[in-house]
Every structure is written in C-alpha cells, then in structure tokens.
C-alpha positions, 0 to 999 in steps of 0.5 A, a space after each residue: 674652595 669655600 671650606 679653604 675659604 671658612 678655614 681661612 676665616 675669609 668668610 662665615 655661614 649660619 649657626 656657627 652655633 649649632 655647627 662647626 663654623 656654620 653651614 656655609 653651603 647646601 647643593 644638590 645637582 645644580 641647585 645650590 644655596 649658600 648662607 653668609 653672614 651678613 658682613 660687608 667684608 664677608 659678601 666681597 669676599 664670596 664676591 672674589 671666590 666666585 671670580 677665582 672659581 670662573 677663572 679656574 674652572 673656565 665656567 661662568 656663573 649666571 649673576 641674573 639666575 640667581 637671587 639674594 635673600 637678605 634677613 634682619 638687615 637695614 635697607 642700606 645693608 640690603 642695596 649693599 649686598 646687591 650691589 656686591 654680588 650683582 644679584 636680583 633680591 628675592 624674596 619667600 618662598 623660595 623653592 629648592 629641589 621642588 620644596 617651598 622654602 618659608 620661615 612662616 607656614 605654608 600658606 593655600 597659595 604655596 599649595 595651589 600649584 599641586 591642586 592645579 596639577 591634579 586637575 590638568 591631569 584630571 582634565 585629559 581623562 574625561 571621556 565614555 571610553 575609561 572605564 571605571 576600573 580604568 579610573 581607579 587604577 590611574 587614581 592609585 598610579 597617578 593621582 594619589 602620588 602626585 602629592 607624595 614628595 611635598 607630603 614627606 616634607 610637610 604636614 598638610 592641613 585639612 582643606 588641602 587634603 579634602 579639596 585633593 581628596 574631592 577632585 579624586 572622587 569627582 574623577 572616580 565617578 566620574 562627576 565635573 561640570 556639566 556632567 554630574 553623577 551620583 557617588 555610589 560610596 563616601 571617600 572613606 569606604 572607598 580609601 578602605 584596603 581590599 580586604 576591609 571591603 574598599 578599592 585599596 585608594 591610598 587615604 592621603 592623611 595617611 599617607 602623610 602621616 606615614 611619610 613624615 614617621 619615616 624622618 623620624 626614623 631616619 633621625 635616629 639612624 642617621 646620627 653624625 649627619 649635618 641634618 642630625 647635628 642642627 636638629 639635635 643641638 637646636 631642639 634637643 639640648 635638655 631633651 633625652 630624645 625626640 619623642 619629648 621635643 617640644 613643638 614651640 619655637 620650631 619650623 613648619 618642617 619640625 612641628 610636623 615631625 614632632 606631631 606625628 611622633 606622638 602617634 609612633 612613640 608607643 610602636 618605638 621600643 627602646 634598648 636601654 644602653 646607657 640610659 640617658 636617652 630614655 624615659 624611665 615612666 614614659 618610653 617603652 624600654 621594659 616590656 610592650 608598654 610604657 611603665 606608666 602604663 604597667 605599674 603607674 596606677 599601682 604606685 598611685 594607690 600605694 601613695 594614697 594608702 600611705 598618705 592617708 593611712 596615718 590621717 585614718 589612724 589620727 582620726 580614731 584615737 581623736 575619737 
C-alpha cells in the first residue's frame, strides 16, 4: 500500500535525494517507523491509508502506542500533525529494536540502563558458594555480552568502558560494599588471551572496536542494499571509498565506523578492477603495503636531488 501510495504521489518520504522517492518505511517484526514529509495534504493522506488497511486487514492500529516526532516545524504545524494522526509527540531518543535513536551523541543517561543491567545481574551472584573459577566463566557467558549488541552500533566512549570494566572486576574478585577484597591482578592482565598469561575475559574496547570493523565489512558486500545507497550517496559523493570518508557533518553511528576504519585500512587489500575505487599512494592494492610506504620516500629524495641539483650547480659557476 505505501509503495502504491508514493508511486501515486499520495505521499512522500525522507531523502528523495539519496533514494528513489525516499525512504518511506522501516519495519522490523512489529517495530515499524515511517518517515513523511512534513505536508498537511501528505499526514491526511497516511491518515486515510491506515483507515483503508484496518478496513482491509480487519485489524486495528494502536493511535495511543504510537508517537509522532516532528523535525524543523513551527508549533502550529506540529499541534496539526497531532491532531491528524491522533498521536501522542515524543520525543529523542527513541529506541527501535533496543537501539537508542538521537540526532546528538549518546549521552551517560542513554547508557545507564545497560550499567544498571549489569549490576542486577551482578547483585544475585554475590555469595561464599561461586567459586572463582565460577566467576570467570559467568563474566565471559554473561556479563561481558550483555554490551555486545549496542557496542556493534555505537563507539563507546571511555567512562562507559571503565565503569562496565570496574563492576566486572569487582565481581571477579569478588570486591562490593561492605565486603572489600584485594585485586590480585589490574583488569589488563586479566582481559589478556590464555596464551599470553590472562584469564581470556573479552577487553570490551576491543571488542567494540572489532564489531564496529564488521560494518565495514559488510558495506563493502553489501552494495545495492538500502543502507548502502544512503550511506554511499550522503558521505562518499567525491570520495573513492570508505577508507577516505570524512567524519564531519556525519551520525554518532557514522563517526564511529569511519574512526574504526582508520585502524582496518592497512589489513584491506585492494583488487584493482577499474581503478576508480583506489588510492593510488594510499590504499594497499600492489604488494602488503600502501606505495606511500614502499617507494614514498624514494620519490622524495629523487625530488629533492633534482630540485636542488641545478641550485648546487649555480652555486659553483657564481663562484
């Protein structure tokens, strides 16, 4: 119905200008967002397309569930649209599938609900009976994945890693309120591998790090995909790939993507094709390394031996 309704120019989404008539509709399971133009004639028409699918399908759309989010409207237009579609206004963040939504960075209140998570689960493992190869295993199954779905979004910053790092120390050894104990070992040692003499705990910066490479991973696979369109035409329009993607002007989700693919650009290695998706000095596409690195600094000398050869010359006929 909605792609009917965009084809008959009923309605209108967001970024006509990065795709095709807009992105109109995300849904996922039973979360659904739609994006409209904010158009008087456009909201009563959405209006009268939600009336014709309860009609249709029998079922019943839940006005009172729902929220409207207006953008860069004057209040007037805003008490409109509410009046329209009969919704409450929200407001961000919002969360869809359990991520928190914002035009801003994510702020320590966003973050809270996952520390808090942590400490109640902590909270039931105080006891003399768990042993301390009990903790570990229950830190490395539990604690340390709780974070994992919001770190493959998000670039966490320091605090939230060191305060989520701290509770899980405190719990290995076993160290809270009223019961203090000595750490045997700092945090690092103990996030070490097996191999290199720690307890194999996942470093949750890390770990982060690793998740948010996996997107860019998946951008370059993914080409023809929605999330891939609007990516590719709203930062890389004079850019030849995402290794060269400037951080300004961009999401919270973006920036971090694009900071972690700093770190992965010397492990990509480039098959050249038609060449107009590499760097020529930059990107490694001949050999293990970027030629910057394999014949940069020769180039540089031979420049300076030409340039100041003539100047050397000059000199001794002058004199």
């Amino acid at each position: 119905m909605l792609k009917k309704a965009v084809a008959a120019g009923l309605i209108r989404g967001l970024g006509s200008d990065l795709v095709e008539n807009g992105v109109v509709c995300l849904q996922y399971a039973d979360d659904t967002i739609l994006f409209l133009d904010a158009n008087e004639k456009v909201v009563k028409n959405m209006k009268w397309i939600f009336t014709c699918f309860e009609q249709m399908s029998g079922m019943r759309i839940n006005y009172h569930k729902s929220e409207i989010i207006p953008m860069n409207v004057s209040e007037q237009e805003k008490r409109g649209m509410v009046e329209t579609l009969g919704c409450p206004e929200g407001t961000f963040p919002i969360n869809y599938l359990g991520i928190p939504l914002h035009y801003q960075k994510i702020t320590q209140e966003d973050l809270q609900p996952l520390v808090d998570k942590i400490l109640k689960r902590i909270s039931g493992w105080r006891g003399k009976l768990l042993s301390h190869v009990g903790r570990i295993v229950l830190i490395k199954t539990c604690l340390a994945s709780i974070p994992i779905y919001l770190m493959s979004f998000f670039k966490f910053p320091k605090w939230a890693l060191k305060l989520i790092n701290t509770h899980m120390a405190n719990c290995l050894w076993n160290d809270y309120e009223g019961h203090g104990r000595i750490h045997l070992a700092n945090w690092q040692l103990v996030s070490m591998k097996k191999e290199a003499g720690g307890l194999g705990i996942p470093d949750l910066r890390d770990l982060n790090l690793a998740l948010l490479g996996s997107w860019v991973k998946r951008f370059i696979r993914d080409e023809g995909k929605l999330w891939h369109s609007v990516i590719r035409k709203k930062y890389m329009r004079n850019v030849p790939n995402i290794f060269c993607v400037p951080t300004t002007h961009s999401s919270t989700f973006w920036k971090g993507i694009i900071g972690t693919a700093k770190a992965l650009k010397f492990g990509y290695k480039w098959s050249v094709g038609d060449g107009m998706q590499i760097r020529f000095w930059k990107d490694t596409w001949f050999g293990n390394s970027p030629c910057l690195f394999n014949f940069g600094t020769y180039m540089l000398s031979v420049i300076k031996w030409e340039v100041g050869w003539p100047i050397f010359g000059m000199a001794n006929r002058s004199s």
